[in-house]
C-alpha positions as CSV (number, residue, x, y, z in Angstrom):
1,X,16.8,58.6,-25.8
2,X,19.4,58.1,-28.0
3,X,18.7,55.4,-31.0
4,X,15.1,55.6,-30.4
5,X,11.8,57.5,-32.3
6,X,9.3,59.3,-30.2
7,X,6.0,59.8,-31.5
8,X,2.9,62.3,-30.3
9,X,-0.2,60.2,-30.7
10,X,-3.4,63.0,-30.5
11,X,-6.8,61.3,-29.5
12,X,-9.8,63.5,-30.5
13,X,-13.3,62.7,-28.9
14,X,-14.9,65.6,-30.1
15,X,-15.8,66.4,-33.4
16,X,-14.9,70.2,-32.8
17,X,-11.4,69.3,-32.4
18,X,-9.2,70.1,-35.2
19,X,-9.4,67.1,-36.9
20,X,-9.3,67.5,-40.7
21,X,-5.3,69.0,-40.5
22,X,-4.6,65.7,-38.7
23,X,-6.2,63.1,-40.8
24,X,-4.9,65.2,-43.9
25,X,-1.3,65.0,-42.4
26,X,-1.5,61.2,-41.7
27,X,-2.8,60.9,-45.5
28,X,0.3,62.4,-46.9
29,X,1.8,59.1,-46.2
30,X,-0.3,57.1,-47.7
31,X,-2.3,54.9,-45.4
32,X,-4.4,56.0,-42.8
33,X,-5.8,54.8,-38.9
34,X,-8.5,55.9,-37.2
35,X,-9.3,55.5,-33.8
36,X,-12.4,56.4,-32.2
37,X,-13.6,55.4,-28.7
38,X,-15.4,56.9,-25.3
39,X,-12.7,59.0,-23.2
40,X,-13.8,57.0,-20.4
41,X,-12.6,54.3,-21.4
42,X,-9.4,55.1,-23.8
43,X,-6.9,53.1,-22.3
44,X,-8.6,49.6,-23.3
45,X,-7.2,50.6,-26.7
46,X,-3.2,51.0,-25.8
47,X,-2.7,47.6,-27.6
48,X,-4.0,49.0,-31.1
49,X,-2.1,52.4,-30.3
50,X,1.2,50.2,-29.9
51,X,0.6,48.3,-32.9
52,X,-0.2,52.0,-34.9
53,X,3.1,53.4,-33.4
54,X,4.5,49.9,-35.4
55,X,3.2,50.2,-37.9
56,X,4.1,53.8,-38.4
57,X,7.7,52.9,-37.9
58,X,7.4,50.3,-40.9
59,X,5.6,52.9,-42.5
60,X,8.5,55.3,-42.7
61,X,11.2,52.8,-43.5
62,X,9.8,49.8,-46.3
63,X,8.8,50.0,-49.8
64,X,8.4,47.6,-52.6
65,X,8.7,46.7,-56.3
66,X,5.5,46.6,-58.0
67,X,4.5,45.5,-61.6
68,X,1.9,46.1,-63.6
69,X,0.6,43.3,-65.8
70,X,-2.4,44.6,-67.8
71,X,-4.4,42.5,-70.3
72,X,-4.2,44.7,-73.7
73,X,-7.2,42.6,-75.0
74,X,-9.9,45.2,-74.4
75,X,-11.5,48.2,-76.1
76,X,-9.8,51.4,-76.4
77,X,-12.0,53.4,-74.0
78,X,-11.4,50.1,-71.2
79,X,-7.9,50.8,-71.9
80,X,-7.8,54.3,-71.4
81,X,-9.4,53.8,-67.6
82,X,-6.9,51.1,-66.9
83,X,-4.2,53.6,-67.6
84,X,-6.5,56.3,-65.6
85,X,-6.4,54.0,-62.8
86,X,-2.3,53.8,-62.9
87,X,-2.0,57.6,-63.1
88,X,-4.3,58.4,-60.2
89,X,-2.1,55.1,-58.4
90,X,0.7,56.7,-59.0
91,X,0.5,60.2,-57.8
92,X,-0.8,58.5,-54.0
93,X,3.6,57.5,-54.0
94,X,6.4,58.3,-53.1
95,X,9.6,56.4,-55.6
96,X,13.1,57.2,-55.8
97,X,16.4,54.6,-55.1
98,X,15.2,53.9,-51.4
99,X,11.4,54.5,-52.0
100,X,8.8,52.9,-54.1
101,X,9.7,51.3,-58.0
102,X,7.1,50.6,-60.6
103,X,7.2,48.1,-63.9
104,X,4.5,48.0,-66.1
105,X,3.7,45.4,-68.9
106,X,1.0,44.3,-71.2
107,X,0.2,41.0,-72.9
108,X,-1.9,39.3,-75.1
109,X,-0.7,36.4,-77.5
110,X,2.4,37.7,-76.3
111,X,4.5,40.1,-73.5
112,X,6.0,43.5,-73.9
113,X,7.5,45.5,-71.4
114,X,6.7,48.9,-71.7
115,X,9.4,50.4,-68.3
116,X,11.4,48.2,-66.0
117,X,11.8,48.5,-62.2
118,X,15.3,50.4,-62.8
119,X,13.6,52.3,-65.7
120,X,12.1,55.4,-63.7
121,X,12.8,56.9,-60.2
122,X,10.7,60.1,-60.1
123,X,7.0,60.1,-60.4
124,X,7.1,62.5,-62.8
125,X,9.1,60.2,-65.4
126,X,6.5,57.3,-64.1
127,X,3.3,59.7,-65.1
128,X,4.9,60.3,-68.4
129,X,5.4,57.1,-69.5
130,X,1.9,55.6,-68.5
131,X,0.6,58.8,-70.7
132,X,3.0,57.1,-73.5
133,X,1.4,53.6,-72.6
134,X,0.0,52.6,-75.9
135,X,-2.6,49.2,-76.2
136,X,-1.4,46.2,-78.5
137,X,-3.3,43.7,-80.4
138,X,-4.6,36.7,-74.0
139,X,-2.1,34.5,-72.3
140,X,-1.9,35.5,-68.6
141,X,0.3,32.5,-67.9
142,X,3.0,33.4,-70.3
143,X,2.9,37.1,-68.5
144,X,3.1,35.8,-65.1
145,X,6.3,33.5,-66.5
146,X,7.7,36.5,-68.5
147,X,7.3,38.5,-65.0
148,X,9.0,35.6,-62.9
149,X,11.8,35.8,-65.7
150,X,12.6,38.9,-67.2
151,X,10.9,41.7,-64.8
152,X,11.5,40.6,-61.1
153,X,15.1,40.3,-61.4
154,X,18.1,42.1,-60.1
155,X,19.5,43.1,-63.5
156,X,16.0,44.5,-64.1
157,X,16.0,46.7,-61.1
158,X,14.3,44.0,-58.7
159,X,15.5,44.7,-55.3
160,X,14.5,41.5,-53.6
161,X,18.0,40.9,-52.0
162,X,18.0,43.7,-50.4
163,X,14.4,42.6,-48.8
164,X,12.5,44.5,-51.0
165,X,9.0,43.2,-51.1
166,X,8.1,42.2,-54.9
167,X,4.0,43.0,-55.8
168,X,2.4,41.9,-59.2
169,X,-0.7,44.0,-59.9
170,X,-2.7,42.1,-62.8
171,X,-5.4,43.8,-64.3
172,X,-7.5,41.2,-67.1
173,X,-11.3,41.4,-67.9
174,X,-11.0,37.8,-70.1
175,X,-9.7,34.4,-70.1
176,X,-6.5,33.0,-70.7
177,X,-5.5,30.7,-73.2
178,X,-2.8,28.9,-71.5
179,X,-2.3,27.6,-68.0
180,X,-2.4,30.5,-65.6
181,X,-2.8,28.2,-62.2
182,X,1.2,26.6,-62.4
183,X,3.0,29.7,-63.8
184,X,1.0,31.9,-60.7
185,X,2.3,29.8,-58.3
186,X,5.7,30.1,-59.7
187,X,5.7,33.8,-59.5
188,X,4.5,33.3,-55.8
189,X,6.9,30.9,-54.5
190,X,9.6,33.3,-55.8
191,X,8.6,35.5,-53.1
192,X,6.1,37.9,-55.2
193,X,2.3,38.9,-54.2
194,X,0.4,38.8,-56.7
195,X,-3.2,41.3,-56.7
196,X,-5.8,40.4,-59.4
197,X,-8.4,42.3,-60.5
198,X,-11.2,41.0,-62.9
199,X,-12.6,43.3,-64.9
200,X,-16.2,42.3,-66.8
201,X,-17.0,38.8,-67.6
202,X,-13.2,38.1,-65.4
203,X,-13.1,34.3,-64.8
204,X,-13.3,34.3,-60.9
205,X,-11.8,31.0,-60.5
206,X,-8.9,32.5,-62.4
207,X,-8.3,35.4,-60.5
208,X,-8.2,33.2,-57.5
209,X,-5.7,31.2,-59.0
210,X,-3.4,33.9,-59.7
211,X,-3.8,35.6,-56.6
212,X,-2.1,34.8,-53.2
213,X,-3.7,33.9,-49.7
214,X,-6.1,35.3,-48.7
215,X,-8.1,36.3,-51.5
216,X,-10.2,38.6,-49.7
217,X,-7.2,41.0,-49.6
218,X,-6.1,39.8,-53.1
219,X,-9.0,39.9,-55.7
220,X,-10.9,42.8,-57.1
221,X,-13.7,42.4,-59.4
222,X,-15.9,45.3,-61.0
223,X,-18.6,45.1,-63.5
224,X,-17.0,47.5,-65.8
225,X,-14.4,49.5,-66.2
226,X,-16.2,52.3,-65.3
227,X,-15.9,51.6,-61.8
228,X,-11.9,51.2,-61.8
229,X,-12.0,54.5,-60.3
230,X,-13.9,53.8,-57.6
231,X,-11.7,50.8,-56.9
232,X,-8.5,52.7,-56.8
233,X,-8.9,53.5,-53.0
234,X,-9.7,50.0,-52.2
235,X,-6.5,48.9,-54.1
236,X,-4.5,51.4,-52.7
237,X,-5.2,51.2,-49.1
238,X,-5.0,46.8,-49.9
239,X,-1.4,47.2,-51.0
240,X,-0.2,49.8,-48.3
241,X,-1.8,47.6,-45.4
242,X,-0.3,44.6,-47.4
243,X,3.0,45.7,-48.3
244,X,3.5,47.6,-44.1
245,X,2.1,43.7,-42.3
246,X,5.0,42.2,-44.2
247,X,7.0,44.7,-43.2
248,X,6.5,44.3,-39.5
249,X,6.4,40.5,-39.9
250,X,9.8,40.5,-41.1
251,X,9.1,40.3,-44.9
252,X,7.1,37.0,-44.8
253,X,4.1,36.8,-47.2
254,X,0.5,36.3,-45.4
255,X,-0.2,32.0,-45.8
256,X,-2.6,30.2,-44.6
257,X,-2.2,30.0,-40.8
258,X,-3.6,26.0,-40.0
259,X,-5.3,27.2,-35.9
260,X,-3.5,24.1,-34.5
261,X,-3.1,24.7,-31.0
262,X,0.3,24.3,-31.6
263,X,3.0,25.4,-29.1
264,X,6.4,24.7,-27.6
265,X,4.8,24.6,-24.0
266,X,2.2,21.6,-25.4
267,X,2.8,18.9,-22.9
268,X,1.4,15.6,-24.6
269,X,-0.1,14.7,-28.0
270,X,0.0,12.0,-30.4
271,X,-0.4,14.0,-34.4
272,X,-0.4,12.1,-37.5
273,X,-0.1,13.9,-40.9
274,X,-2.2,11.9,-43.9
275,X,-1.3,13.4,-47.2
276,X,-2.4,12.7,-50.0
277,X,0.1,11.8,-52.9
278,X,-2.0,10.9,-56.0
279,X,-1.1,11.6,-59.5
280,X,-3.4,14.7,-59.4
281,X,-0.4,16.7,-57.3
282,X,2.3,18.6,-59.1
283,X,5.9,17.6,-57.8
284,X,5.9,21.5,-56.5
285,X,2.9,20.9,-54.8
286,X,4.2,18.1,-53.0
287,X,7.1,19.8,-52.0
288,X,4.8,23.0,-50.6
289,X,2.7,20.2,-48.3
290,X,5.9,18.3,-47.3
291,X,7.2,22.1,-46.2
292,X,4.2,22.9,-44.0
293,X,4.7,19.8,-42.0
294,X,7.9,20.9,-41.8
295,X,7.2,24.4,-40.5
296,X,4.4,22.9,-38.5
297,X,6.3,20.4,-36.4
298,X,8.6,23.6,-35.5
299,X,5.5,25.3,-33.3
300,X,5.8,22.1,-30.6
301,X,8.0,20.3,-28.4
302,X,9.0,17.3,-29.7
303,X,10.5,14.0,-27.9
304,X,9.1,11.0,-26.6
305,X,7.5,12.3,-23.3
306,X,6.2,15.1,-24.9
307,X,4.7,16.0,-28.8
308,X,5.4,12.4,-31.3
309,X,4.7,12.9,-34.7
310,X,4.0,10.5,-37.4
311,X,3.0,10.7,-41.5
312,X,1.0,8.5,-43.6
313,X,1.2,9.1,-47.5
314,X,-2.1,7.6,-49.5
315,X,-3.2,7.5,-53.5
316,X,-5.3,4.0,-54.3
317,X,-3.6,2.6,-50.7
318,X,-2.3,4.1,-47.4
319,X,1.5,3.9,-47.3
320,X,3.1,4.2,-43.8
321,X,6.2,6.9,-43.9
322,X,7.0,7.0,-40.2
323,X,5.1,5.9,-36.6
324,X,4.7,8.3,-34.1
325,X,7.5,6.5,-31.9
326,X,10.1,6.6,-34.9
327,X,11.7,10.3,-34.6
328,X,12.9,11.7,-31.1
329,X,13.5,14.8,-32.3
330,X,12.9,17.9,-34.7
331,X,16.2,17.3,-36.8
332,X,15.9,14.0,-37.6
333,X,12.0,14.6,-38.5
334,X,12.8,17.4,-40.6
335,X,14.9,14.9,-42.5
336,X,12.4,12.5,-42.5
337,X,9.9,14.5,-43.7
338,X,12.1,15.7,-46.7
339,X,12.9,12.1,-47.7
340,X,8.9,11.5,-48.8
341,X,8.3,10.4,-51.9
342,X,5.5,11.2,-53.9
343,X,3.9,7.3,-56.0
344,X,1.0,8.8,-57.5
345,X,-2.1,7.1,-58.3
346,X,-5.6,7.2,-57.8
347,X,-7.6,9.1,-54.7
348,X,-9.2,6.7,-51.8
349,X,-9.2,8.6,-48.8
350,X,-11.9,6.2,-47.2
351,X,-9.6,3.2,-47.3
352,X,-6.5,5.5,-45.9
353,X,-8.6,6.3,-43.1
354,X,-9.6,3.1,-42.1
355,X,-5.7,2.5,-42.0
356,X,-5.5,4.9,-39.1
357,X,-7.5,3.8,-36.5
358,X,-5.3,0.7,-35.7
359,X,-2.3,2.4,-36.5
360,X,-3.1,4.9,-33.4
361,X,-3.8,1.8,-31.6
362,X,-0.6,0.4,-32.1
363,X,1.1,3.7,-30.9
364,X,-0.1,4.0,-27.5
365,X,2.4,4.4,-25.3
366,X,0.8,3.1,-22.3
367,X,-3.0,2.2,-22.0
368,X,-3.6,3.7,-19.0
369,X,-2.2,7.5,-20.4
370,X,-3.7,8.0,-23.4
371,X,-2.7,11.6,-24.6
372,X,-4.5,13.5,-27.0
373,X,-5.0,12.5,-30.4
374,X,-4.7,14.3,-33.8
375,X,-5.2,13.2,-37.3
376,X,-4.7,16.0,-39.9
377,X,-5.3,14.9,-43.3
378,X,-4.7,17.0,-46.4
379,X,-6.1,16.5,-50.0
380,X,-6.4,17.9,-53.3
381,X,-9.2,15.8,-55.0
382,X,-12.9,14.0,-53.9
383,X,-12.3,10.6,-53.0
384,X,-13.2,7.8,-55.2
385,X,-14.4,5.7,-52.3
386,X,-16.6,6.8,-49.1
387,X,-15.3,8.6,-46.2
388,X,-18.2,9.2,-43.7
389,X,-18.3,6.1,-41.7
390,X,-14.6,5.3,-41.7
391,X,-14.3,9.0,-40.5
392,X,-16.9,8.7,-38.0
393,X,-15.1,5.8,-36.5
394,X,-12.3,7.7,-35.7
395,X,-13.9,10.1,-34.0
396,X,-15.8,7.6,-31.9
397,X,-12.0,6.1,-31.1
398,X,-11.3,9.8,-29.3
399,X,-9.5,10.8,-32.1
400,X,-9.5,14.8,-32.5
401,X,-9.5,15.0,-37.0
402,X,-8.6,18.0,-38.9
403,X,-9.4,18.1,-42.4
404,X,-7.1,20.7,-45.3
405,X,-8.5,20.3,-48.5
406,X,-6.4,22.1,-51.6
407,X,-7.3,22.7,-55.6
408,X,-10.0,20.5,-56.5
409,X,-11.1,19.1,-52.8
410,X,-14.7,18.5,-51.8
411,X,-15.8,21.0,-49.2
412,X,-19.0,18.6,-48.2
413,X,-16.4,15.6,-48.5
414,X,-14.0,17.8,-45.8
415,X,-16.8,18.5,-43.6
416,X,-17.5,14.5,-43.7
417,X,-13.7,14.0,-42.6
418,X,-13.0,16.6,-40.0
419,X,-16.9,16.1,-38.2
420,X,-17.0,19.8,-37.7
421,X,-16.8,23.4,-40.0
422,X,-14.4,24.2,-37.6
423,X,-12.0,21.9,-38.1
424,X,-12.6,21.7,-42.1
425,X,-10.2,24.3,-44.2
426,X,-9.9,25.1,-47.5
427,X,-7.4,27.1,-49.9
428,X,-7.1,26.9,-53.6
429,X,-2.8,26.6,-54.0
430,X,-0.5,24.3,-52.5
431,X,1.7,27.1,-52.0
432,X,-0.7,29.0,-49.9
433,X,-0.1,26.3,-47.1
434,X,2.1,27.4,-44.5
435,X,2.3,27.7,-40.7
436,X,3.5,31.1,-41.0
437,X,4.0,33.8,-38.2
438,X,2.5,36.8,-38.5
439,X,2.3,38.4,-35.4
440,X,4.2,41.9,-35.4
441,X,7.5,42.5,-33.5
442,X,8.1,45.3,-32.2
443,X,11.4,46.9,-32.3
444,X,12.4,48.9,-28.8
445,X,10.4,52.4,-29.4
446,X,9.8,54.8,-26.8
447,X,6.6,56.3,-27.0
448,X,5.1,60.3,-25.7
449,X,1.2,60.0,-25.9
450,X,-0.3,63.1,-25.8
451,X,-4.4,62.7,-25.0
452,X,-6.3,65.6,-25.9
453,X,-9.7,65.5,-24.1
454,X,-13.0,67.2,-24.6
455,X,-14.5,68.3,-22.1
456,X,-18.2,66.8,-23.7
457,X,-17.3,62.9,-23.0
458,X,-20.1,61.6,-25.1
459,X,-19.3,62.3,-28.6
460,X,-16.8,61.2,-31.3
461,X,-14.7,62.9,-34.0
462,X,-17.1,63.6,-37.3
463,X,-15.3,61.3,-39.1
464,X,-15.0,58.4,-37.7
């Protein structure tokens, strides 16, 4: 078909299939899929054969800047395995004007740049350069600022207009001297994911600063630099699996995904947002929270007869923004939700939840329908006040609560909110909120399958 890629997808359930030429051909590009299964029962598995023929597709057509910020501060034998571990990094990619770029720089006190994105195109001018990589003389925060500035930009060679994805790979074994946590997020909200790998004595709270949602897939840590070589396949097959679900997802970066039930076919529900607004909250990070009530209200129906939502802003007092019966609609609550203004102040989440309970009372649209009820409340700090038995109340009043703590938050305090683990989250940025859709879309592909079958239906490929 004209327009349209065919692949050949070869299933091996024997281990004296050919299967080392395969799995060496699929490595050539970088990341690699496995799937093993009983022939009897392949077809349960078409789903995760679609999504490979996906991501193969993305596979073959996106890329990304990367940078290299490396933390000079170390001895000269730890430096030489850092630049190793670039070398061996390198020579797993492909680069050129519609391929893969690199930067790298190095800081300490200060920030030098030792190649731009535009600098190199071939991987032999990359390999050169990291063998001319020289150490100097630690303020990560200044790098990640520098980086935000100076390196991802398009008269550096950035491609981000062009949907590029941007990557920052930072590579520190100490801590930094200046404020790592604001300029991180910076870097992030400009659309760049940031990897962090500790090294040694590596502050782990500061890694997970620096480092975007989810840290699992973030943050590296080894004992030594030693063992940077074993983590170069870990790294590697993070940042291709990384860099190909953006891809797929249409370039958005992985966020925290809040499980709301939401959806445009919910029939009835009642959701109030409680946000905390005390002086403890950066004016960015008030802007990221009012954001993902914003993208949140988008995954329902709203009107009247169907989804009504309502916020509540609190610091040393609950403040009412809007009741659930004063926006009809997703346009004016978008502009509603904008208009919030952060007041600042102290943190008493007990005495804001004791607000609610009426205030859902008041609400009720009729008393004999009473539709679900939500309360989501979101906060950066412990409370200077208690929470259990004004929580506990709402609960008893049928009232479903979700609690989102960010930064500083209580996890036992959370737990104490939402009456359940399950309904108690926790990440460590602001910016990492969002409703975000990630699952993959599929552009038309048709697909040939061809199913190779042993004869023997009870083993499985060697290497699997």
């Amino acid at each position: 078909m004209s327009g349209h890629k065919t692949y050949d997808l070869l299933i091996f359930t024997n281990p004296d299939d050919d299967s080392q030429s395969v799995s060496s051909f699929i490595i050539s590009d970088v990341f690699l899929f496995f799937f093993c299964f009983e022939v009897v029962q392949p077809f349960q598995y078409l789903f995760s054969l679609l999504f490979l023929v996906c991501f193969l597709s993305a596979l073959e057509e996106k890329f990304a800047d990367i940078v290299f910020l490396v933390d000079s501060a170390v001895s000269v034998q730890e430096f030489q395995q850092i630049r190793t571990l670039l070398t061996r990094l390198v020579n797993q990619m492909n680069f050129g004007a519609s391929a893969y770029r690199l930067g790298l720089a190095q800081y300490a006190r200060d920030v030098r740049v030792e190649f731009l994105l535009k600098a190199h195109q071939t991987k032999e001018v990359y390999l050169s350069a990291i063998r001319l990589f020289r150490q100097r003389g630690t303020n990560t925060g200044a790098a990640l600022n520098y980086a935000r500035d100076n390196v991802f930009i398009k008269a550096r060679g950035s491609r981000k207009e062009q949907g590029v994805q941007q990557v920052a790979v930072v590579i520190t074994d100490g801590k930094s001297q200046d404020d790592v946590s604001t300029a991180a997020a910076d870097l992030r909200r400009a659309g760049v994911t940031i990897y962090a790998i500790g090294v040694k004595e590596a502050n782990k709270a500061l890694l997970d600063q620096m480092a975007s949602y989810p840290h699992n897939k973030h943050v590296f840590n080894v004992d030594n630099f030693e063992k940077l070589k074993g983590l170069e396949l870990s790294l590697q097959k993070s940042l291709c699996h990384n860099i190909i679900q953006q891809a797929i997802s249409g370039g958005k970066q992985e966020h925290f995904a809040f499980p709301f039930s939401g959806c445009v076919k919910t029939e009835e529900a009642d959701i109030f947002f409680l946000i905390d607004n005390s002086g403890s909250i950066f004016p960015t990070d008030f802007q990221d929270m009012k954001n993902f009530i914003t993208e949140f209200i988008h995954t329902f129906r709203i009107s009247p007869e169907h989804v009504r939502i309502g916020v509540v802003k609190y610091a040393d007092s609950p403040q009412l923004e809007f009741d659930l019966a004063r926006y009809s609609d997703t346009k004016s609550l978008e502009k509603a939700i904008e208009g919030i203004k952060q007041i600042g102040g102290g943190t008493k989440t007990g005495r804001a939840l004791e607000y609610m309970g009426p205030l859902f009372d008041r609400t009720v649209v009729t008393p004999d329908h009473k539709v679900p009820e939500y309360l989501v409340v979101i906060t950066d700090g412990k409370s200077s006040d208690q929470v259990k038995v004004p929580a506990e109340k709402l609960r008893a009043q049928g009232i479903i609560v979700y609690a989102i703590g960010v930064k500083s938050a209580d996890p036992d305090e959370l737990e104490k909110i939402s009456g359940n683990p399950k309904r108690t989250f926790f990440v460590n940025n602001f910016d990492a909120l969002s409703q975000g859709q990630h699952t993959p879309s599929c552009k038309a592909i048709t697909i040939s399958t061809t199913l190779l079958l042993s004869q023997d239906q009870h083993h499985k490929p060697s290497w699997c």
